[in-house]
C-alpha positions, 0 to 999 in steps of 0.5 A, spaced: 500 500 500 502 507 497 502 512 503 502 519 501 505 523 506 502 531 505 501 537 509 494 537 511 489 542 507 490 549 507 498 548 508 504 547 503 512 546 504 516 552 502 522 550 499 529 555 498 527 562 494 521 561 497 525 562 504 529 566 501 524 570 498 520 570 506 525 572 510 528 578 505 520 581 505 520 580 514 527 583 513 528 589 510 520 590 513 522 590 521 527 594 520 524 600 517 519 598 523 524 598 528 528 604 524 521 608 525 521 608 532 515 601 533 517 596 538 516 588 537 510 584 541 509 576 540 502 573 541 500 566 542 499 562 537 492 560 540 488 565 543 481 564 547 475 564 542 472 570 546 477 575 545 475 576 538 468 575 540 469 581 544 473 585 539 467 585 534 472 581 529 469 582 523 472 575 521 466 569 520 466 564 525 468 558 520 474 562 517 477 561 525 482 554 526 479 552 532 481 547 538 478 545 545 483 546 551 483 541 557 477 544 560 473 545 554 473 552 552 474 554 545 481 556 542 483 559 536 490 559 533 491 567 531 486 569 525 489 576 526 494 580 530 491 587 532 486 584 537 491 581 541 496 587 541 490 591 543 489 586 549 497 587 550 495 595 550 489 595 555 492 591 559 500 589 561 502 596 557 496 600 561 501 603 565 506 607 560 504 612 556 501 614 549 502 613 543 505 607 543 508 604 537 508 596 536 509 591 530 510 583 530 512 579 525 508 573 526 503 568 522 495 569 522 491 562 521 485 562 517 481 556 515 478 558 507 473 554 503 475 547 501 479 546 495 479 553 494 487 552 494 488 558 499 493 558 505 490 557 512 496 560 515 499 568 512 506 570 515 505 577 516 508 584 518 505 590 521 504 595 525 500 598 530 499 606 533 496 606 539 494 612 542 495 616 536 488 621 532 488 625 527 491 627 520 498 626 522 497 620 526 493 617 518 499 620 514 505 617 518 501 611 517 499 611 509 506 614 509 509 609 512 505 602 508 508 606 501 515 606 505 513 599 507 513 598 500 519 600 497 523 598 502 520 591 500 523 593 493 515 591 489 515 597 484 510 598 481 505 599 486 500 603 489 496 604 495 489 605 496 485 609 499 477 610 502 473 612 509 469 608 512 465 615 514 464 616 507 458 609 506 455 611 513 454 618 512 450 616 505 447 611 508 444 615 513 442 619 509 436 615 506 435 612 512 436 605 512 435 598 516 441 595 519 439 590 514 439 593 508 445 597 510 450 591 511 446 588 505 449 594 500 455 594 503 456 586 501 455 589 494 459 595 494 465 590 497 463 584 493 462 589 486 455 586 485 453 591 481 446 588 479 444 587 486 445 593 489 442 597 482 436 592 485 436 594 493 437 602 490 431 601 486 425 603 492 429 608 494 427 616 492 432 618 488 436 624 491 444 625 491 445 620 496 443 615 492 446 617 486 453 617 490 451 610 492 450 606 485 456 609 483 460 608 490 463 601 486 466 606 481 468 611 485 476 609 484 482 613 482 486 619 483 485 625 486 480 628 482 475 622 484 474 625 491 471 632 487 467 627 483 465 624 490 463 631 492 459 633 486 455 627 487 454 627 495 454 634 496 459 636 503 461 631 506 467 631 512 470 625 509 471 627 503 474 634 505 479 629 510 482 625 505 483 630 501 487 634 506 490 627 507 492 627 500 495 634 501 500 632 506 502 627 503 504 630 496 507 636 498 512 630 502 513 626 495 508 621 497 502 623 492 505 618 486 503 612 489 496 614 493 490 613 489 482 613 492 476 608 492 471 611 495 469 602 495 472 600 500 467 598 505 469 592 507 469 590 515 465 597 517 464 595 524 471 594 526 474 600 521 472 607 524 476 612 519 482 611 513 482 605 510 488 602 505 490 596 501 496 596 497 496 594 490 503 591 487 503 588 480 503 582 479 500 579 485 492 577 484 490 580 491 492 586 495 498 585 499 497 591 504 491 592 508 490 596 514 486 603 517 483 607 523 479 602 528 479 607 534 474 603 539 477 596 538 482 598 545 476 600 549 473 594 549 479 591 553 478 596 558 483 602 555 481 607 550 485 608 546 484 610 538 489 606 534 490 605 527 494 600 523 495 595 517 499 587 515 503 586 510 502 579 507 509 577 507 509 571 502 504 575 496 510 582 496 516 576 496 511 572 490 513 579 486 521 579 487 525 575 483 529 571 489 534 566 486 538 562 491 546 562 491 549 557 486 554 552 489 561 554 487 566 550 492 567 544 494 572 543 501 575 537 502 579 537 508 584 531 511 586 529 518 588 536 522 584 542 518 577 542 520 579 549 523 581 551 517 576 549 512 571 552 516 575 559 516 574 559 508 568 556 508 566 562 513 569 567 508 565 565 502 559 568 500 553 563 503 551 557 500 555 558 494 561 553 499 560 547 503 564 542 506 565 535 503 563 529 509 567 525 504 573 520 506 577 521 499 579 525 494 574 522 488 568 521 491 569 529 494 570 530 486 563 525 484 561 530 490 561 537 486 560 534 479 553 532 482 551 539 486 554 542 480 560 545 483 565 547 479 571 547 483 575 543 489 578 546 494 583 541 498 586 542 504 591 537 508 597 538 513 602 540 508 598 545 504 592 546 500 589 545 492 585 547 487 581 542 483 577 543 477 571 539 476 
């Protein structure tokens, strides 16, 4: 009988520029990170299903990995980093001053639909600014996802940006259910444009509901915010990301910042700016984040707060990470271990290795099959080059 031995649904081994790929992203991201003045937390890789429970996490059930512990309750593995660092903010860093700037570096796991080919477990970095409101705390934030980005070396990319007030002032403004605000939302997110026209269509006409119908289509550069204007009429989060874009033009960062006033998505648990960055030649957004001011004060500490994740295997995807070629070989005789490990430290990484063979041709056999073009020989009374 054949045994097949695979990782279970949803998990896959990487494998050398796939690693390479991995720790250059987490690499060149925790530095800046750290460079900007965030310090680093790890949270457990399991958590209590209440906590998310009460942080209103705007992930479905179905989506969490769950597992019981030895008293029968419920444990997830971590679906996302931001309600467990705001736990850690509300609670073991209640007692030191505001704004504190946190990052992690840590896997979140989330169970998708069966063979959908997805991946259960996302390696993520990110940031979050606890304690800080206002227009400076949103620009050092969408400023620092474009400088997230371009450290990570992904041009071409852009960043994303919409207001969650800017849905729920329009939908206020026709006076909708609970319901049928969560149901126009979906079709917002989800692009449905057929099913939201039908929603639209017992609803009096009027600029608010002109806005919406053309809510999915509101995406672009700056000029969509006037657009959004002259649809909705005043609205104080269009003159607020406008003011947003300003600032950040006048630092050097307007080139890569465009609007969708469409983002809509998890409107319960974003409170203000909202941002997903976009870079070629990956088939889903590999940035997101924004504003959730309430979310800590459900610990018990209030504390406005924004932030975003970036989904290191999607931004390692777009780079083009070939791992080092094997160049030498050392074969090392009685009494020069230490000098063969002096060489081998001096070699750029992985293009030299030592040889665990006895003699001289199965070393040489060696090289020709790694694809090494040399053999270095060291023995008591000298050393020799050989080529393969």
């Amino acid at each position: 009988m054949d045994l097949h031995i695979t990782p279970p649904e949803g998990t896959r081994d990487r494998l050398f520029a796939e690693c390479l790929e991995r720790r250059q992203v987490q690499a060149a991201l925790v530095e800046l990170f750290r460079r900007r003045g965030y310090t680093e937390v790890i949270t457990p890789e399991v958590e209590y299903y209440d906590l998310f429970v009460r942080a209103g996490s705007p992930l479905p059930q179905q989506a969490m990995l769950k597992v019981i512990d030895r008293s029968g309750r419920i444990l997830v593995m971590r679906p996302d980093s931001t309600a467990p660092i705001a736990r850690v903010a509300a609670t073991k860093l209640k007692g030191l001053p505001l704004p504190q700037r946190l990052y992690y570096d840590q896997a979140v796991f989330r169970s998708g639909d069966a063979h959908d080919g997805g991946s259960n477990e996302t390696a993520q970095c990110g940031v979050e600014l606890i304690g800080a409101v206002g227009r400076k705390a949103d620009v050092e934030m969408v400023a620092l996802a474009v400088d997230a980005l371009r450290r990570c070396g992904v041009e071409p990319f852009h960043i994303e940006v919409g207001h969650a007030d800017f849905f729920r002032t329009l939908a206020a403004r026709l006076e909708l259910s609970a319901e049928g605000v969560e149901q126009m939302r979906a079709c917002i997110e989800g692009k449905n444009y057929a099913a939201l026209n039908d929603l639209l269509a017992d609803v009096d006409p009027g600029p608010a509901r002109d806005a919406l119908s053309r809510l999915p289509y509101l995406f672009g550069g700056v000029e969509v915010l006037e657009q959004a204007a002259q649809l909705a009429g005043p609205c104080k989060s269009l003159d607020y990301l406008a003011q947003l874009y300003e600032e950040l033009d006048e630092a050097g960062y307007g080139r890569w910042v465009r609007f969708d006033l469409g983002l809509v998505h998890q409107m319960d648990y974003y409170t203000g700016v909202v941002f997903r960055g976009y870079v070629q030649g990956a088939g889903r957004p590999v940035l997101s984040g924004g504003r959730y001011d309430k979310l800590v004060e459900r610990f018990g500490r209030r504390a406005e707060a924004t932030g975003f994740a970036v989904d290191v295997d999607a931004v390692g995807s777009c780079l083009e990470v070939e791992p080092p070629r094997l160049e030498t070989v050392i074969h090392y005789g009685q009494g020069t271990l230490y000098q063969a490990l002096q060489e081998l430290d001096r070699c750029p990484p992985g293009t030299c290795e030592l040889s665990p063979c006895r003699t001289l041709n199965s070393t040489l056999n060696l090289a020709r099959e790694k694809g090494a073009g040399r053999v270095l020989v060291l023995e008591k009374t000298g050393r020799r080059w050989l080529e393969v």
